[in-house]
N, C-alpha and C positions, 0 to 999 in steps of 0.2 A: 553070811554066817547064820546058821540056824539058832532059834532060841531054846538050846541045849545044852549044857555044857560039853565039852568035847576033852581032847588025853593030855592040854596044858595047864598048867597050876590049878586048878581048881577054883582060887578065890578070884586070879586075874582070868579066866574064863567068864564067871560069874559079873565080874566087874565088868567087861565088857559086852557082854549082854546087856547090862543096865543102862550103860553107857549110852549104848547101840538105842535104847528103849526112849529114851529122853533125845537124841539125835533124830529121832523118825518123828518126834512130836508121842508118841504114846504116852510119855509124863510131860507138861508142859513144866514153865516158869512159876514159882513159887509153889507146885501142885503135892501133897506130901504123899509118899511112897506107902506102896503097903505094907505092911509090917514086917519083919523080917522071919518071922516063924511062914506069913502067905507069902512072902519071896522064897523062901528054902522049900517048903511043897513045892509050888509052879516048879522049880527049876531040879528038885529031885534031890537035892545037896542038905546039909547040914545046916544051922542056923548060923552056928560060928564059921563057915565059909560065908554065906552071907555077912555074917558082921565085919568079917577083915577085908571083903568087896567094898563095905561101905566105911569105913575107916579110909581106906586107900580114897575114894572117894573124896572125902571129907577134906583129906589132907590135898588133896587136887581144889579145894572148891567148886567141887559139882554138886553136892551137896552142903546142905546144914542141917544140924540136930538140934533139939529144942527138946529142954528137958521137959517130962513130961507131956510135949505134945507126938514126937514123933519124927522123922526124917522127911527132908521137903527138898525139891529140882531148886539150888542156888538161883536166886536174882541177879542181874546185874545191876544192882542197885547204886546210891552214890559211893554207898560205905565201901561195897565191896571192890569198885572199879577203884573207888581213891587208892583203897592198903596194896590192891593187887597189880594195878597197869597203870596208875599214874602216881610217877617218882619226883615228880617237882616238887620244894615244897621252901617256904618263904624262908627266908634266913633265921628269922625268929621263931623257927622249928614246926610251929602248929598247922597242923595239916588241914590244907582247904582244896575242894570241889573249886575247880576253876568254871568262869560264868564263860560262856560261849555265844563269838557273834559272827555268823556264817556272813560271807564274803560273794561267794560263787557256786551254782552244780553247773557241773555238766555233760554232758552224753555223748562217748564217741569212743572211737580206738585211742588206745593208748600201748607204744606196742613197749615199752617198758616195763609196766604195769603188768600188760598181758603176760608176758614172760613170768614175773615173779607171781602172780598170781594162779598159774599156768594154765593159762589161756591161751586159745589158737586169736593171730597177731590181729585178725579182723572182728574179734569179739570186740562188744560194746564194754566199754568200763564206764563208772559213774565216776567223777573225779570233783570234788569237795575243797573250799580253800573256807578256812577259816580261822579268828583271830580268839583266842586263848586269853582273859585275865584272870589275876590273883591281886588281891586288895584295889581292883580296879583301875588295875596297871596293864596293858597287855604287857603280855610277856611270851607267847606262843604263836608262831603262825604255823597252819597245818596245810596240809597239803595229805585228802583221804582219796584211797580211789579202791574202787569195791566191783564184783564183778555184774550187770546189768541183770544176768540171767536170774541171780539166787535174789537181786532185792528190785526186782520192777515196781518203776513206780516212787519209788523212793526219790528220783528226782523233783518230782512234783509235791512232795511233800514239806509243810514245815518241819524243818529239823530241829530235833529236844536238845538240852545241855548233854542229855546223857546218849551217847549213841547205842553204846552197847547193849544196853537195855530195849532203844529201839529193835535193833537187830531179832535180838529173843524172841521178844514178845509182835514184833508186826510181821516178821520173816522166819520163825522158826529157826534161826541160825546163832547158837551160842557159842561164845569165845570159849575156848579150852585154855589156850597158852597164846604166848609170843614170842619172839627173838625178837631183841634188839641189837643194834650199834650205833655205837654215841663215836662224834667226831667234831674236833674245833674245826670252825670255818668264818669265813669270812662273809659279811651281810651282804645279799645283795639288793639293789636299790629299792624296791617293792615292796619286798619282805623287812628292811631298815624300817620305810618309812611308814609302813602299818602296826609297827611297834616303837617306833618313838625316837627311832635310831638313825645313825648314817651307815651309806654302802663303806662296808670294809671294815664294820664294827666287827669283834667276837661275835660270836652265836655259837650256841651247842648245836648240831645236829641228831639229831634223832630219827634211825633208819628204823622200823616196827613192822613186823610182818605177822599178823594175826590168824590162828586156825581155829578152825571147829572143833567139833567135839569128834568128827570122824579123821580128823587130820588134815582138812583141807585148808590151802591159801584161802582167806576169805575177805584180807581188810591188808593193803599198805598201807602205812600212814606217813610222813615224814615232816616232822616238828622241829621248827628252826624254832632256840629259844634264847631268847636276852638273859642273861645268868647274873644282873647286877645287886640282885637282893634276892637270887634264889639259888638254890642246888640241888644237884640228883642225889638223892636218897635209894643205894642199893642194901637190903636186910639181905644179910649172908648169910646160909645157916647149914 
C-alpha cells in the first residue's frame, strides 16, 4: 500500500497508513507522533480525518494522548498488558502484574505451532515454558512459541517479566490483538506439579493466538492455570 490515501473511508485509509508507519518501525515505541495538522499536510486530507484516524487508534491502543503533551506509538508497558491481555486476577479483586520464572527455550520444528502460526511445517519456532505467580503463588504455567525468523536470537537471551514489551522494543514486533479460548481440563502431571497441584486437578486452559499490527500470527501462548483463589476477568463493552 502506498503512503497515500486511496477511494476507502478516508479516516480508515488514513489509519492505516499510520498504522502501516509504526508496523515498519518509522514511529517506534513510546516515540510521539507529529502533530496532526503535519500528519493532514503529508498525507493531503483534513485535520479532522486525521483526528478520527487517531481516535480509532486510541480506542485500539496503538496509541496514547497526553494532554498537553501530544500523541505517542503505545507501550507495552505492565499497565497496559495487565488491563489489555492479562485477565487473571486474585479473588480479592486487585489487579497484579504476575512475576515470571522461565522454565525452558527451545529451538526447532513444532509443526503445531507452525500451522497456527502459519508457517511452512519445517520452519524453526522458539517454544518457551514458564511458570506464572500472583501473591507468590504459582498459578500459570505457559507454554509460548513464537516464529524463529521475526525474533532471532531471542533464545539466547534473558527473558523480562514482560514479554510483550520485549517483543516491540528488541524485534520491532507489536501486539495489535488476540483470540482466545478458555476450556476446563484436567492437570497433567508436569504442569500439576510446577504449580503445586495433582495430575487430574481443574486447570483453565488458555488457548491465545497473538497478531501484529499487520495482522500476522506472531505469538501462541497456552496457559494452564490453578483457578483456586483466582478468576478470568472478561470487560464486555
Amino acid at each position: 500500500m502506498d503512503d497515500t490515501p486511496g477511494y476507502r473511508p478516508l479516516y480508515r485509509q488514513v489509519r492505516d497508513i499510520l498504522v502501516k508507519r509504526i508496523a515498519t518501525g518509522v514511529w517506534q515505541a513510546g516515540q510521539i507522533l507529529p502533530s496532526e495538522g503535519d500528519i493532514a499536510a503529508d498525507l493531503g486530507v483534513s485535520q479532522g480525518t486525521v483526528r478520527k484516524a487517531l481516535d480509532e487508534m486510541t480506542a485500539e491502543n496503538l496509541v496514547t494522548r497526553r494532554q498537553g503533551r501530544g500523541t505517542f506509538v503505545a507501550r507495552h508497558d505492565d499497565a497496559r498488558i495487565l488491563f489489555q491481555f492479562f485477565k487473571l486476577l486474585p479473588d480479592t479483586g486487585e489487579r497484579r502484574f504476575p512475576e515470571s520464572r522461565v522454565l525452558s527455550v527451545h529451538l526447532g520444528p513444532e509443526s503445531e505451532a507452525a500451522r497456527i502460526l502459519d508457517l511452512a511445517e519445517t520452519e524453526s519456532v522458539i517454544r518457551i515454558e514458564r511458570v506464572r505467580s500472583l501473591d507468590e503463588q504459582p498459578c500459570i504455567f505457559e507454554h509460548i512459541y513464537l516464529p524463529e525468523s521475526l525474533f532471532r536470537g531471542l533464545d539466547q537471551r534473558d527473558l523480562p517479566n514482560n514479554l510483550y514489551q520485549l517483543y516491540s522494543v528488541g524485534y520491532g514486533v507489536t501486539i495489535a490483538r488476540a483470540t482466545e479460548r478458555l476450556k476446563a481440563v484436567a492437570a497433567q502431571k508436569r504442569e500439576a506439579k510446577a504449580l503445586g497441584g495433582a495430575p487430574g486437578d481443574p486447570f483453565l486452559r488458555i488457548d491465545r493466538t497473538a497478531y501484529a499490527l499487520d495482522s500476522r500470527p506472531v505469538e501462541w501462548r497456552i496457559s494452564l492455570c490453578r483457578t483456586e483463589s483466582v478468576h478470568y476477568l472478561s470487560d464486555l463493552r
